[in-house]
C-alpha positions in Angstrom: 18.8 -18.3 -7.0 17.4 -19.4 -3.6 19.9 -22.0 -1.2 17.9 -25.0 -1.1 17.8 -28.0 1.1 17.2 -31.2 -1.1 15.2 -33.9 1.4 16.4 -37.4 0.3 15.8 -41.3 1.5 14.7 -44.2 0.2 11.0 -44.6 -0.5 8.5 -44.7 2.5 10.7 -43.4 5.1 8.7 -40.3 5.4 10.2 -37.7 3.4 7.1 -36.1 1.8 5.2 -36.5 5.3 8.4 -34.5 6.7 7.9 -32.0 4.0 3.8 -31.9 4.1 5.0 -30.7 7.4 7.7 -28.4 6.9 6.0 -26.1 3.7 2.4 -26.9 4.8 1.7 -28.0 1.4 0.4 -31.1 0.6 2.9 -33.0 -1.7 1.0 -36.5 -1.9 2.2 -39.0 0.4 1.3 -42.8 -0.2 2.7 -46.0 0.8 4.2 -47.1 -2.9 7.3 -45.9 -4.2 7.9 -43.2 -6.8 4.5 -41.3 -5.4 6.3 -38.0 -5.4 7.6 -37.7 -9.1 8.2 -34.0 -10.2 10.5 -32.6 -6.3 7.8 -30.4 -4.3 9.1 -27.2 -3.2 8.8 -25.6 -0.3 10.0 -22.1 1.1 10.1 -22.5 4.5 10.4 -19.2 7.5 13.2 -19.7 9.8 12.4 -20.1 13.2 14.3 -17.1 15.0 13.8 -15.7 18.3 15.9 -12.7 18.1 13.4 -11.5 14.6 10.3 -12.2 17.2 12.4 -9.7 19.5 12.2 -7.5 16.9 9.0 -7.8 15.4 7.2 -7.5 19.3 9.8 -4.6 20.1 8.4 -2.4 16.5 5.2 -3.7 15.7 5.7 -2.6 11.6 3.3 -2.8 9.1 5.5 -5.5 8.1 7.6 -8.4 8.6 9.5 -10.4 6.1 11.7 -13.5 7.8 14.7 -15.5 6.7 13.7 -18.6 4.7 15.1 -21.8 3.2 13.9 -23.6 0.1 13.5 -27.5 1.1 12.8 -29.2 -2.2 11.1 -33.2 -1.7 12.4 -35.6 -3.8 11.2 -39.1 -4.6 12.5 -41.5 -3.0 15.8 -43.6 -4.5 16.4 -47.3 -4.9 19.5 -49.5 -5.2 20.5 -49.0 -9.2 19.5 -45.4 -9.4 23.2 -44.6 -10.5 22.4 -46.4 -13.5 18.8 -44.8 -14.1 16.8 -47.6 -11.8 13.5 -46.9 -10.8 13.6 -42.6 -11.8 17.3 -42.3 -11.0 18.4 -40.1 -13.4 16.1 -37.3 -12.7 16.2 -37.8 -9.2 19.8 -38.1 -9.4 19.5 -34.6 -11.6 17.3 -33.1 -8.7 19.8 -33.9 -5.8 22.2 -31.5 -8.0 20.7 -28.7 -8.1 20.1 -28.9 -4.3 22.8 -27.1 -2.0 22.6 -29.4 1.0 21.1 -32.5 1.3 18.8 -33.8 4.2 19.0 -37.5 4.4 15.9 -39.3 6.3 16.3 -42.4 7.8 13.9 -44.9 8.7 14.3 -45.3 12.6 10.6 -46.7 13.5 8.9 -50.5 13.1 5.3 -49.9 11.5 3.8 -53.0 9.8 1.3 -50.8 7.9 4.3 -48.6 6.2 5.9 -51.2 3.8 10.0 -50.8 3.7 11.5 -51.6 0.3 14.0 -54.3 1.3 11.1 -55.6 4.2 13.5 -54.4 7.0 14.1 -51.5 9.2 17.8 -51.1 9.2 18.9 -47.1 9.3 22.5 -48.1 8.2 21.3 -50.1 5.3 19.4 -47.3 3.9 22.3 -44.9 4.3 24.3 -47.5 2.8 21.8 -47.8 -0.3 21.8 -44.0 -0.9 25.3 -43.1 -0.4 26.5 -46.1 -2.4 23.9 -44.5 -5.5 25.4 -41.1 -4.9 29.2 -42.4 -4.7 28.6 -44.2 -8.0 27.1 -41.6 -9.7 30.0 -39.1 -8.7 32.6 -41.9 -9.4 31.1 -41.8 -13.0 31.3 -38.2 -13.4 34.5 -38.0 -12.5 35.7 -40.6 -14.8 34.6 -38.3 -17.4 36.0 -35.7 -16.5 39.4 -37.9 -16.1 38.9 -39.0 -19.8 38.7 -35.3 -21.3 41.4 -34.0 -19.0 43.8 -37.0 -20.4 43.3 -36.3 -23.7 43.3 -32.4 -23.5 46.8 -32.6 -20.5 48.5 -33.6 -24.2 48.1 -30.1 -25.3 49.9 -26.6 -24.0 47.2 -26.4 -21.0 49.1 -26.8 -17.8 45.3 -26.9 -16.2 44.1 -30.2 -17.6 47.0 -31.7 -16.3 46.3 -31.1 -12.7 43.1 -32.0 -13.8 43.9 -35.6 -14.6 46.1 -35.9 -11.4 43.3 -34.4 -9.6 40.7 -36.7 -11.0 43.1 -40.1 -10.8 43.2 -39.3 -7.0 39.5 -39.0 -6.9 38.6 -41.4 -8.7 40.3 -44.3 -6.1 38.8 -42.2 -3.6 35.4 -42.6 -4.5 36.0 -46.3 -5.5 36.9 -47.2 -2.1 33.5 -45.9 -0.7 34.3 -42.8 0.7 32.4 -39.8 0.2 33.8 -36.6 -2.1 33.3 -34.6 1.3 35.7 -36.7 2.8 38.3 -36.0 -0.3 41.7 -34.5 1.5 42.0 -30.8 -0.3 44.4 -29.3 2.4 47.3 -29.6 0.1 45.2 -28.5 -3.2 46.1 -25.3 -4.9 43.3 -22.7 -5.8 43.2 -24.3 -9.4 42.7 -27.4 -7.8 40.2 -26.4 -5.7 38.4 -24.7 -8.9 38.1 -28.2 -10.5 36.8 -30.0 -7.7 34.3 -26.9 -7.4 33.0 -27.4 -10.8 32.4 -31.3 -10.6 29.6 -30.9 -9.0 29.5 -34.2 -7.0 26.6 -35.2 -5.2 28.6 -36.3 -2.3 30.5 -32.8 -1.3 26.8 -31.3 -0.6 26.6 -30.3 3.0 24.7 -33.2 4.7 22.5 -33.7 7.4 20.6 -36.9 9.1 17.0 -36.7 9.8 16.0 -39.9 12.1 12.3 -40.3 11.7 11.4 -42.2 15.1 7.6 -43.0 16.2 6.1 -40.9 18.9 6.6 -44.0 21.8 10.5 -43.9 20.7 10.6 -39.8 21.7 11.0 -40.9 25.2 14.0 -43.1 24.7 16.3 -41.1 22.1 19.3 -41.7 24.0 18.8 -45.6 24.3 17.5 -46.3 21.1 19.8 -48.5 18.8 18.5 -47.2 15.6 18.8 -43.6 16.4 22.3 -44.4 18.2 23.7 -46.1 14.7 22.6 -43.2 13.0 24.5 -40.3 15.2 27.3 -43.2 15.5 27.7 -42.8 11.4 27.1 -39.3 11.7 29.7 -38.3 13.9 32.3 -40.7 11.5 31.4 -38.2 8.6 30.8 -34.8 10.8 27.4 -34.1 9.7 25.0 -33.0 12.4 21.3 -35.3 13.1 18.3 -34.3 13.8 15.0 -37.1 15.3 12.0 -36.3 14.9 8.7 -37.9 14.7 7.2 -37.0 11.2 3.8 -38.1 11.7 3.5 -36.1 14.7 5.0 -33.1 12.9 2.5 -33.1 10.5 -0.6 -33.9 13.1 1.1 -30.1 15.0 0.8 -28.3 11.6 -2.6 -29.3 11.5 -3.8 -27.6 15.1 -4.7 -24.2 15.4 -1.8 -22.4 16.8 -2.9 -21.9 20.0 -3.2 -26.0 20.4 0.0 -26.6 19.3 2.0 -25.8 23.2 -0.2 -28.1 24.7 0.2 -30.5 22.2 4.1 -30.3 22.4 3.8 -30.7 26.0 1.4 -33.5 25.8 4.5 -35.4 23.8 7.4 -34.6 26.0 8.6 -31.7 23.1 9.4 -28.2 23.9 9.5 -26.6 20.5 8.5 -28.5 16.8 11.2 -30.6 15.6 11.0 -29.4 12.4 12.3 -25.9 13.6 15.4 -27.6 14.5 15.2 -29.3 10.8 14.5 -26.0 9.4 18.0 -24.0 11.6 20.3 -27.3 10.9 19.1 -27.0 7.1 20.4 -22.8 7.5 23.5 -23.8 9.1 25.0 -26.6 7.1 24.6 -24.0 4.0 26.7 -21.2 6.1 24.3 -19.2 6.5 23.8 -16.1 8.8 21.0 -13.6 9.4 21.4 -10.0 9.6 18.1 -7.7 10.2 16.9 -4.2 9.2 14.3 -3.0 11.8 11.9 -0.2 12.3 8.5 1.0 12.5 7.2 0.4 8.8 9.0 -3.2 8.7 11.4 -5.6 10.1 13.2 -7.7 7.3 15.7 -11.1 8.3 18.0 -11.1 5.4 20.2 -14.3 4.6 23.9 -14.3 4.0 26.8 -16.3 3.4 29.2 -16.5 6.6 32.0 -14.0 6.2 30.2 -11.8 3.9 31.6 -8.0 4.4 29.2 -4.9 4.8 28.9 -3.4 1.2 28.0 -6.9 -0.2 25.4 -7.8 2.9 23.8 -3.9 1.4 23.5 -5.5 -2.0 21.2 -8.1 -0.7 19.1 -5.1 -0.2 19.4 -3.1 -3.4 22.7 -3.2 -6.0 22.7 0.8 -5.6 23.6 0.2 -1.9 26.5 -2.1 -2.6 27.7 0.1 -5.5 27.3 3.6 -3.4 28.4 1.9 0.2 29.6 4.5 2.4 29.1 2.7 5.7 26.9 0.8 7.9 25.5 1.8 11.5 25.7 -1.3 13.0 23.8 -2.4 16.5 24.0 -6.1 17.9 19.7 -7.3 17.8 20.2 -8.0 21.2 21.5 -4.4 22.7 18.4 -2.7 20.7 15.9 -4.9 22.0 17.1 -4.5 25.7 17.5 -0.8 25.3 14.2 -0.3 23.7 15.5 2.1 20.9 18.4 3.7 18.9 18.5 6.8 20.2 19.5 4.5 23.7 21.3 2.0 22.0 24.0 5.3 20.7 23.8 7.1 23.9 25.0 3.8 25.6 27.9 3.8 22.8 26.6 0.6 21.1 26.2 1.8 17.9 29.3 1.4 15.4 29.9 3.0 12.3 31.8 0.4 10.1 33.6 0.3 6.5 34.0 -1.6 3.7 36.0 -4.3 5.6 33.3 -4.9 8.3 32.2 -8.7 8.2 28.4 -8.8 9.3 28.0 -10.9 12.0 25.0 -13.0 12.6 22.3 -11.2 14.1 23.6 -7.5 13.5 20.9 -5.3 12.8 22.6 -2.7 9.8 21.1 0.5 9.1 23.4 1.8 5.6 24.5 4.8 4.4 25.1 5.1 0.0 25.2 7.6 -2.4 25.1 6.7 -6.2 
């Protein structure tokens, strides 16, 4: 199953013109609420340097990059926790997301109607993490209820369970986020429940400020964007700002246009590439490449992932027959030009079992089945 990104706001912030952007698909994008109904998804390349290193240094046949599902959802309103507006299936869609990227509203536009008739970044925030709260307050009560009545049996599980849950529960009816739940002092059992909960709120979160193209000259003094990275920071999620309408008006030039462009709006690279990395990093995930003449392939990993399981990615035979993996750092092969350099300069290492891939290895592996 592919690690996806779920893109989340209140209506007519700009979440399907972020993600019109971002897949270069078209997901409809109207000012009413509730446009986007069934989530539009996306598979999205990673922007990566170090495969273009690779890709100019081989020229193969072929080139496969690392990519990221971002899935659009429609927008929420205050009472989705109790089905308001579409909130159950949108609530349903946020679940099956990994992450979450929230956009906020930073920019005054008389012509884009705002659901409560203000423009007030906190607010929003307030709104949908008050919706998410609620709903995982509610499925933990649940849960509380079976593991009371099953902690009367022999199971010593459902017991931590319901201790588990009763701490939760006051957790998440004071406001605070299930991210923000203490689990230093939890035992792997403990752990395993919170795990299979589910909640809405322990996603890996980001904040995507959507800001007008005259407010891209004034990030740092803006008060909208500065409440934003001000809640951010309280919670330890990262924020991105970037103009959505502009995005989407750089998808639509011709490559070639799109520097000048950039230029032309004070940007050095799209914002939505730093969307697309900040989506890849709040999942934990790495990049390790296999390179060569017939094709150079970004494959995506968990952080701390050891060698034989990184070979999987690439066929089961490979995890199952691992003998080892020639390993060369991307940036000592494209700086010695080849791998015949690259082991004459003793960069190349032969690794076990134990090896943990590091992020931008480039793994050659070695298997017999």
């Amino acid at each position: 199953m592919a690690l996806s990104v779920g893109i989340v706001g209140l209506p007519n912030v700009g979440k399907s013109t972020l993600f019109n952007a971002l897949s270069k698909k078209q997901a409809e994008a109207a000012n009413y609420a509730f446009c986007t109904i069934e989530p539009n998804v996306g598979v999205v390349p990673v922007p990566d340097p170090r495969f273009d290193a690779l890709v100019a240094l081989f020229s193969p046949a072929k080139v496969v990059p690392a990519t990221v599902d971002f899935v659009d959802i429609a927008g929420l309103v205050r009472g989705a926790s109790k089905g308001e507006g579409r909130g159950n299936a949108f609530l349903a869609n946020i679940r099956e997301a990994h992450a979450i990227a929230h956009v906020v509203r930073c920019f005054e536009d008389d012509n884009i109607v705002h659901v409560d008739h203000r423009v007030d970044p906190i607010a929003d925030i307030e709104t949908i993490e008050t919706e998410l709260v609620l709903k995982d307050l509610e499925t933990t009560e649940k849960r509380l209820d079976r593991a009371r009545r099953a902690s009367k049996g022999p199971n010593p599980i459902e017991k931590k369970a319901a201790e588990l849950c009763e701490r939760l529960v006051r957790h998440l009816d004071g406001g605070a986020l299930a991210a923000a739940f203490p689990r230093d002092a939890l035992d792997e059992d403990e752990r395993a429940i919170l795990r299979e909960l589910f909640l809405l709120t322990d996603k890996p979160l980001f904040y995507v400020c959507n800001v007008s193209e005259e407010q891209l000259g004034a990030l740092d003094t803006d008060a909208n964007v500065g409440a934003v990275r001000a809640r951010a920071q309280a919670v330890g999620a990262p924020v991105v700002v970037i103009s959505a309408k502009i995005e989407a008006e750089i998808m639509q030039l011709p490559e070639e246009e799109r520097g000048e462009f950039l230029a032309s709006v004070g940007l050095e690279e799209p914002g939505l590439h730093q969307v697309i990395r900040t989506g890849y990093e709040v999942l934990d995930l790495i990049t390790f490449f296999t390179a060569g003449d017939p094709e150079v392939h970004a494959w995506t990993i968990m952080r701390g992932t050891k060698a034989p399981q990184a070979a999987g990615k690439i066929h089961s035979d490979f995890e199952r027959g691992f003998i080892r993996a020639e390993v060369i750092f991307w940036q000592d092969l494209v700086t010695l030009r080849s791998e015949a350099a690259v082991k004459a300069a003793g960069k190349l290492g032969i690794e076990g079992k134990e090896y943990v891939v590091r992020d931008g290895d480039v793994m050659h592996f070695r298997f017999n089945v």
